[in-house]
C-alpha positions in Angstrom: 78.5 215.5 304.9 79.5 212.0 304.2 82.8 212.2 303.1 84.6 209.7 305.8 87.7 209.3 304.0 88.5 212.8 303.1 92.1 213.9 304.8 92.6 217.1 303.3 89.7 220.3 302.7 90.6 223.0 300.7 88.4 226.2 301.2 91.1 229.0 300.7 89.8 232.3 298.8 86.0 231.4 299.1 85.0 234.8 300.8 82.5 234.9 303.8 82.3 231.2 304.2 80.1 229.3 306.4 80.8 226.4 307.5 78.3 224.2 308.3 78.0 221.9 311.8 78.2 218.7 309.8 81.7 219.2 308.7 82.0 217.3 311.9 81.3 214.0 310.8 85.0 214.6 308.3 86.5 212.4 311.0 89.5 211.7 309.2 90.0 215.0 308.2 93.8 216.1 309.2 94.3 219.3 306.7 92.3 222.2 306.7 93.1 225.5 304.2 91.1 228.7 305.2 93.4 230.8 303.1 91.6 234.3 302.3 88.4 233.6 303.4 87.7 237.0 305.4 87.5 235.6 308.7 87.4 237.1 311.8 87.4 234.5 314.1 88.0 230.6 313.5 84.7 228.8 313.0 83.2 226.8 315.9 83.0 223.8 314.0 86.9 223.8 313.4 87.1 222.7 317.3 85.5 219.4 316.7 87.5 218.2 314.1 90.0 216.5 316.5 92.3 215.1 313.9 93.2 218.0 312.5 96.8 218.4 312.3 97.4 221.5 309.8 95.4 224.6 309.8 96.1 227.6 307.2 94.6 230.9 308.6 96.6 233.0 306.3 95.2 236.5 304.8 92.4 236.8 307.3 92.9 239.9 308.7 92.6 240.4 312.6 91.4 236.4 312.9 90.7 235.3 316.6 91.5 232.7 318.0 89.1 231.0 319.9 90.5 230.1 323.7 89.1 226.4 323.6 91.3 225.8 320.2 94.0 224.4 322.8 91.5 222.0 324.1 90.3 220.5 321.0 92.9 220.6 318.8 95.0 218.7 320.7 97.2 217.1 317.2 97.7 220.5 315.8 101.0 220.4 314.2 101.1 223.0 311.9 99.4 226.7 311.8 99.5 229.2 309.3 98.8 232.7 310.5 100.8 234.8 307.7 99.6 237.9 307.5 96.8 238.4 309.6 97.7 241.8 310.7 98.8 240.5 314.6 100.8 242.8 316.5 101.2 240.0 319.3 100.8 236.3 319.5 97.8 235.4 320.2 97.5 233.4 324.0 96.0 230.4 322.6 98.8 229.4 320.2 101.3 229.3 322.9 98.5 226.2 324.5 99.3 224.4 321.3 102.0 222.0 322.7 101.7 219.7 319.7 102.8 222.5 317.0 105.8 221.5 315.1 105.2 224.2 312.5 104.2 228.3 313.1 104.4 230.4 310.4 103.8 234.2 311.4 105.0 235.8 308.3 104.1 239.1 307.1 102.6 240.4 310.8 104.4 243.0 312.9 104.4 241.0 316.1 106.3 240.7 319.0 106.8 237.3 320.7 106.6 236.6 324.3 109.2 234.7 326.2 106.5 232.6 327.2 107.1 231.2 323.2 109.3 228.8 324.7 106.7 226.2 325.5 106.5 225.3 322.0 108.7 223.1 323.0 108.6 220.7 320.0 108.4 224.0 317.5 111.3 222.7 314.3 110.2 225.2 312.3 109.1 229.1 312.9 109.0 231.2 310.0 109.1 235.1 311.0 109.6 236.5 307.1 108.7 240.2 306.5 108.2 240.8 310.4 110.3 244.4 310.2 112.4 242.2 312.7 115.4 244.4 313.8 116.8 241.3 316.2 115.8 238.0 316.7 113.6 237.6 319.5 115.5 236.2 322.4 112.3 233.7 322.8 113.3 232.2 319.4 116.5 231.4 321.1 115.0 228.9 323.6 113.3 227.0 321.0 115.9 223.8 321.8 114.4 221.3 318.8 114.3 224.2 316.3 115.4 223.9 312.7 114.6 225.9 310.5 114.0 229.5 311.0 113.2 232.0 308.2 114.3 235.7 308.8 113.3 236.3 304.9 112.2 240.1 304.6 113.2 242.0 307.8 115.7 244.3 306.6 118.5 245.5 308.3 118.1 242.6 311.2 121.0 242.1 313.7 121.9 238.3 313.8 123.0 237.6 317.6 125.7 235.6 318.3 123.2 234.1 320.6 122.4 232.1 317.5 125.4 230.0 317.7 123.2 228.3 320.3 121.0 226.9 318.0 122.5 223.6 317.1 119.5 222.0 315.2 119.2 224.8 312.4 119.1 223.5 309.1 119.0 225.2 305.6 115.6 225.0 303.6 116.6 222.6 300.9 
């Protein structure tokens, strides 16, 4: 592939994709969309491109996440895993110290307290979750600012929340 400059790579809805060892030669390439491409597992070529700062995983059911994914994608800010079917948080993501951005929409999961070493997570989105209570990990997230509860009806709001100074509305 000689496309040096290319930043962003949208692949989303392209079903049973395969992509090819040369994509690592897209050096510069920082945005990656995977959207709906029945996946079951990240592709291995996605952990060479270490540049890559956003990565959309959503509407691949039952994905895996590759253990190394911590190792090489060390600039990882932003991860889309909205509905994937997870019923718990995958180990890996909680080695992605650079994520600034998780959405887990639309997944019955239940996070570990161990979520608090996302330590510079601003933004978690948890929409359509069939949350009852916020997880009392979400409440150690110091540099959060936006969370979105969207969708779990009937959800209790702690007033634990009061201790979550940096929240900000969605504009």
């Amino acid at each position: 592939m000689k496309l040096p400059q290319l930043e962003t790579l949208l692949l989303g809805k392209n079903k049973n994709i395969t992509l090819p060892n040369e994509m690592c030669s897209l050096v510069n390439l920082t945005a990656l969309d995977l959207e709906s491409c029945d996946l079951t597992s990240v592709p291995a070529v996605v952990m060479k491109l270490s540049q890559l700062k956003a990565l959309r995983l959503l509407n691949n059911k039952n994905i895996k996440l590759p253990d190394e994914m911590s190792d090489s994608l060390v600039n990882l800010a932003y991860l889309d895993l909205d509905n994937c079917d997870l019923n718990t948080l995958p180990p890996v993501v909680l080695n992605l110290l650079t994520l600034q951005e998780l959405d887990l929409s639309n997944n019955r999961i239940s996070l570990p307290g161990e979520l608090r070493r996302l330590s510079n997570l601003s933004v978690l989105t948890l929409r359509n979750c069939n949350l009852d209570t916020v997880p009392p990990a979400v409440l150690k997230l110091v540099l959060l600012k936006e969370l979105d509860l969207g969708g779990n009806s009937g959800i209790n709001l702690s007033d634990k929340l009061a201790g979550l100074d940096n929240i900000q509305l969605p504009h």
